[in-house]
C-alpha positions in Angstrom: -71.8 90.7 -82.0 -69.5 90.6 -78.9 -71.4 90.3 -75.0 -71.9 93.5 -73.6 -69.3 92.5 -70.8 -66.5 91.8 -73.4 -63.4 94.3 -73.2 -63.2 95.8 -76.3 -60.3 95.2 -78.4 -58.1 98.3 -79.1 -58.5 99.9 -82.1 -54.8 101.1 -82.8 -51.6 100.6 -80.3 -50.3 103.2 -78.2 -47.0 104.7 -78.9 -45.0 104.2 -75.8 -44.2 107.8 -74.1 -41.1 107.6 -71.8 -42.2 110.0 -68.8 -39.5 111.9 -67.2 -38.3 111.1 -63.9 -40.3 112.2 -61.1 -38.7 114.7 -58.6 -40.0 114.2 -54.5 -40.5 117.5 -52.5 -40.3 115.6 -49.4 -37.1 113.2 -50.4 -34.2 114.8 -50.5 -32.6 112.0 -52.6 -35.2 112.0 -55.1 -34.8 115.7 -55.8 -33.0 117.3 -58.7 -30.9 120.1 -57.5 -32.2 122.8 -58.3 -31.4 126.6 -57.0 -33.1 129.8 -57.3 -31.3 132.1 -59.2 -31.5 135.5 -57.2 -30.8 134.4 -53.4 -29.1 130.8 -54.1 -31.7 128.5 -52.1 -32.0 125.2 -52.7 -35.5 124.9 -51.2 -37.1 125.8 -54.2 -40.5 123.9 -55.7 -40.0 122.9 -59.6 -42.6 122.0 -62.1 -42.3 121.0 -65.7 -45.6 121.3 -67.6 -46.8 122.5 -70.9 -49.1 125.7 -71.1 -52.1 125.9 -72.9 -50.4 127.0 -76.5 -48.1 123.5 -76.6 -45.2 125.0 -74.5 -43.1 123.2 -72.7 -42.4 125.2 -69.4 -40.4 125.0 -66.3 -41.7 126.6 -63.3 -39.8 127.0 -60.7 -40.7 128.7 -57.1 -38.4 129.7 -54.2 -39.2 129.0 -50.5 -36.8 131.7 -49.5 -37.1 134.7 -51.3 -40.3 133.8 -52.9 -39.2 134.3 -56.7 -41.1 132.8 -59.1 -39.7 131.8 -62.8 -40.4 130.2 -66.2 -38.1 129.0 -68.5 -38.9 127.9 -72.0 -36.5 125.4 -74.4 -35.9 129.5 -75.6 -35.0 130.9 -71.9 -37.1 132.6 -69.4 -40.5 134.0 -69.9 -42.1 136.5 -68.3 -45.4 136.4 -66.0 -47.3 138.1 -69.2 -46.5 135.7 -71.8 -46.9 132.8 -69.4 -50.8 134.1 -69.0 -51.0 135.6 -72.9 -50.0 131.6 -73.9 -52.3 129.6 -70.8 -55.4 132.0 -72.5 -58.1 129.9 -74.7 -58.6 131.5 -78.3 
């Protein structure tokens, strides 16, 4: 029986996940350029995330005009089925 200090030895190896570069709201050459479609600003706030359904989602939120969006791998998705995909079943 191992000491009760001992780390445990892993069970199974993790698959290696390659993580996708992170953005900087601060850095400006650490940002990806990125405008917002209806005014053209390129002080916009981006987030990539996945909802609650497995989507993969891109938010992204103007500092200008204030316009909000979400794009899925299928195009944009509105404010409704963001919130009827985030809802637990």
């Amino acid at each position: 029986m191992p000491a009760a200090n001992a780390p445990r030895a892993s069970r199974r190896p993790r698959a290696t996940r390659t993580a996708p570069p992170l953005g900087s709201l601060t850095q400006a050459a650490h940002r990806e350029t990125v405008t917002c479609g209806p005014c053209g600003s390129e002080r916009v706030t981006q987030l990539s995330m996945s909802l609650t359904d497995g989507t993969p989602v891109r938010f992204v939120s103007c500092h200008v005009c204030e316009e909000r969006t979400w794009t899925s791998d299928t195009g944009p998705i509105t404010v409704d089925a963001v919130l009827d995909r985030t809802r637990k079943q």
